[in-house]
C-alpha positions as CSV (number, residue, x, y, z in Angstrom):
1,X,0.0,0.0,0.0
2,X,1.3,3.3,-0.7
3,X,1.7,5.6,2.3
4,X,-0.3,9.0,2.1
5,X,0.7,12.6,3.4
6,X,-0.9,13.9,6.6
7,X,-4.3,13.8,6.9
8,X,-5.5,18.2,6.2
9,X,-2.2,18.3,3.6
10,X,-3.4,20.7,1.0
11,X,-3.2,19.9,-2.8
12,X,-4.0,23.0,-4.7
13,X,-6.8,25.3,-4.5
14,X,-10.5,24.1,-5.8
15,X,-10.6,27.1,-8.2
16,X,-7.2,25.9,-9.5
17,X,-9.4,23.1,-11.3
18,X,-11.5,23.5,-13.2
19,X,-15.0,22.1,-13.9
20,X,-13.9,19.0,-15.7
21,X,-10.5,19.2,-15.5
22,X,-8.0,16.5,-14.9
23,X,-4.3,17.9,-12.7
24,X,-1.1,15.7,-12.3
25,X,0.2,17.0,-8.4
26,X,3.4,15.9,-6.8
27,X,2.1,16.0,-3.2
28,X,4.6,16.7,-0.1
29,X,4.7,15.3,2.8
30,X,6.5,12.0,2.4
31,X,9.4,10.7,0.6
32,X,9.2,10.8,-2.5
33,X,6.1,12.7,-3.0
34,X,2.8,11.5,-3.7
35,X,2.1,11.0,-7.4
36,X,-1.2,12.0,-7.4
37,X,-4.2,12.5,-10.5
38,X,-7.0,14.9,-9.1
39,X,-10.4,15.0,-11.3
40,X,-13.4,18.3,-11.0
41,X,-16.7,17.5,-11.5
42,X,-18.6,20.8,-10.6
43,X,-17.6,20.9,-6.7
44,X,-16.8,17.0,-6.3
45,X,-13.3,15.6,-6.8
46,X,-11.4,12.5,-7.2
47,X,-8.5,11.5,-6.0
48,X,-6.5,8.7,-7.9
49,X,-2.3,8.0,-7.5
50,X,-1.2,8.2,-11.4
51,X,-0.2,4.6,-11.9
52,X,-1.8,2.5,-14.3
53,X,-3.5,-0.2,-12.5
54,X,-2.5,-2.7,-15.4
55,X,1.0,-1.8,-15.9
56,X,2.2,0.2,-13.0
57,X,3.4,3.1,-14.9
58,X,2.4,6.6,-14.3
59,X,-1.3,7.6,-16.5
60,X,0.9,10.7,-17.8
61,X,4.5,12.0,-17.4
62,X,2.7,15.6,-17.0
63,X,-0.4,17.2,-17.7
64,X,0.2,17.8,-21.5
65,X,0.1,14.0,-21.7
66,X,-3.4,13.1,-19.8
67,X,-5.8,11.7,-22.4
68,X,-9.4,12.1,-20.4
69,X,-13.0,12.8,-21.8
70,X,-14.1,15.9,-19.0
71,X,-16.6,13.9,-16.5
72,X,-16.1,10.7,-18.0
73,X,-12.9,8.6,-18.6
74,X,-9.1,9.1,-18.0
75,X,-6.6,6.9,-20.2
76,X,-3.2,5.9,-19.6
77,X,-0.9,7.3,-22.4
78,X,0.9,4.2,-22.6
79,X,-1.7,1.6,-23.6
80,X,-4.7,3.2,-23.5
81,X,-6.5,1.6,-20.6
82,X,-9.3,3.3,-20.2
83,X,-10.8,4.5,-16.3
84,X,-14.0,5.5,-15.2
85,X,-13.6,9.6,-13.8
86,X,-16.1,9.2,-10.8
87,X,-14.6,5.8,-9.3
88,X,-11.3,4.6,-11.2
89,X,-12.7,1.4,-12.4
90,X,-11.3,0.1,-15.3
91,X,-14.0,1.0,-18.6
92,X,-11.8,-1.1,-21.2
93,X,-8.3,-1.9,-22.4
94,X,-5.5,-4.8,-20.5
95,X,-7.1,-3.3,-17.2
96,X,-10.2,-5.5,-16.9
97,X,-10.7,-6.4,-13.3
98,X,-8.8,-3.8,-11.9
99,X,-8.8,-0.1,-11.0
100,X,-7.2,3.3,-10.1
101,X,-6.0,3.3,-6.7
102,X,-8.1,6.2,-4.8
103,X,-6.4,8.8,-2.6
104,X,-9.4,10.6,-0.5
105,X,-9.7,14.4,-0.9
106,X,-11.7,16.9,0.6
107,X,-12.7,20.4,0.0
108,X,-12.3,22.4,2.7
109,X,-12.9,26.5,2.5
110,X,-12.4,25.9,-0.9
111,X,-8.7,24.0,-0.5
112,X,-8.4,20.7,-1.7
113,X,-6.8,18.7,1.0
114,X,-5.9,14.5,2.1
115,X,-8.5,13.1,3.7
C-alpha cells in the first residue's frame, strides 16, 4: 500500500481546477512525494495515485500527456486503458478487473486537502 501525506495536507486550491478538469500534483509530505491524479466535477473531486492499475506506470509524465474525456474517462498514455472519472474502475483496455488506486480528498474553504 502506498503511504499517504498527513491527513489536512493541502493539494491545490478548488478554483485551480477547473469544472472537468483533470491535474497531475506531486504531493509533499512524504518521501518521495505522492504521485497524485485529481479529477473536477462541478464541486466534487477525485482522487487517484497516477499509476496504471495494469502496468504500473504513471497515467501521464505531465499534464500535457493526460488523455481524459471531461466527466467521464481518463486513459493511460501508454496503452490506452481506459478508467471511469467518478470511481477509477477500469471501462476497457488490458485493465479489466482492476482499477485506479483512490487517494481521499476533501474540500475544505475551498482548499483541496488528504482526507
Amino acid at each position: 500500500m502506498t503511504p499517504l501525506p498527513p491527513l489536512g495536507t493541502p493539494v491545490c486550491l478548488l478554483s485551480d481546477l477547473p469544472d472537468g478538469g483533470a491535474r497531475l500534483f506531486a504531493v509533499a509530505g512524504i518521501e518521495p512525494p505522492l504521485p497524485l491524479l485529481v479529477l473536477r466535477s462541478g464541486d466534487t473531486v477525485s482522487g487517484y495515485l497516477n499509476r496504471c492499475a495494469h502496468f504500473g506506470v504513471p497515467l501521464a509524465g505531465n499534464e500535457a500527456q493526460l488523455i481524459h474525456t471531461p466527466h467521464r474517462e481518463i486513459k493511460c498514455n501508454v496503452h490506452y486503458a481506459r478508467y471511469a472519472w467518478e470511481d477509477g474502475r477500469c471501462l476497457g483496455g488490458e485493465c479489466a478487473g482492476e482499477g485506479l488506486t483512490p487517494v481521499p480528498l476533501a474540500v475544505v474553504d475551498g482548499v483541496i486537502r488528504i482526507r
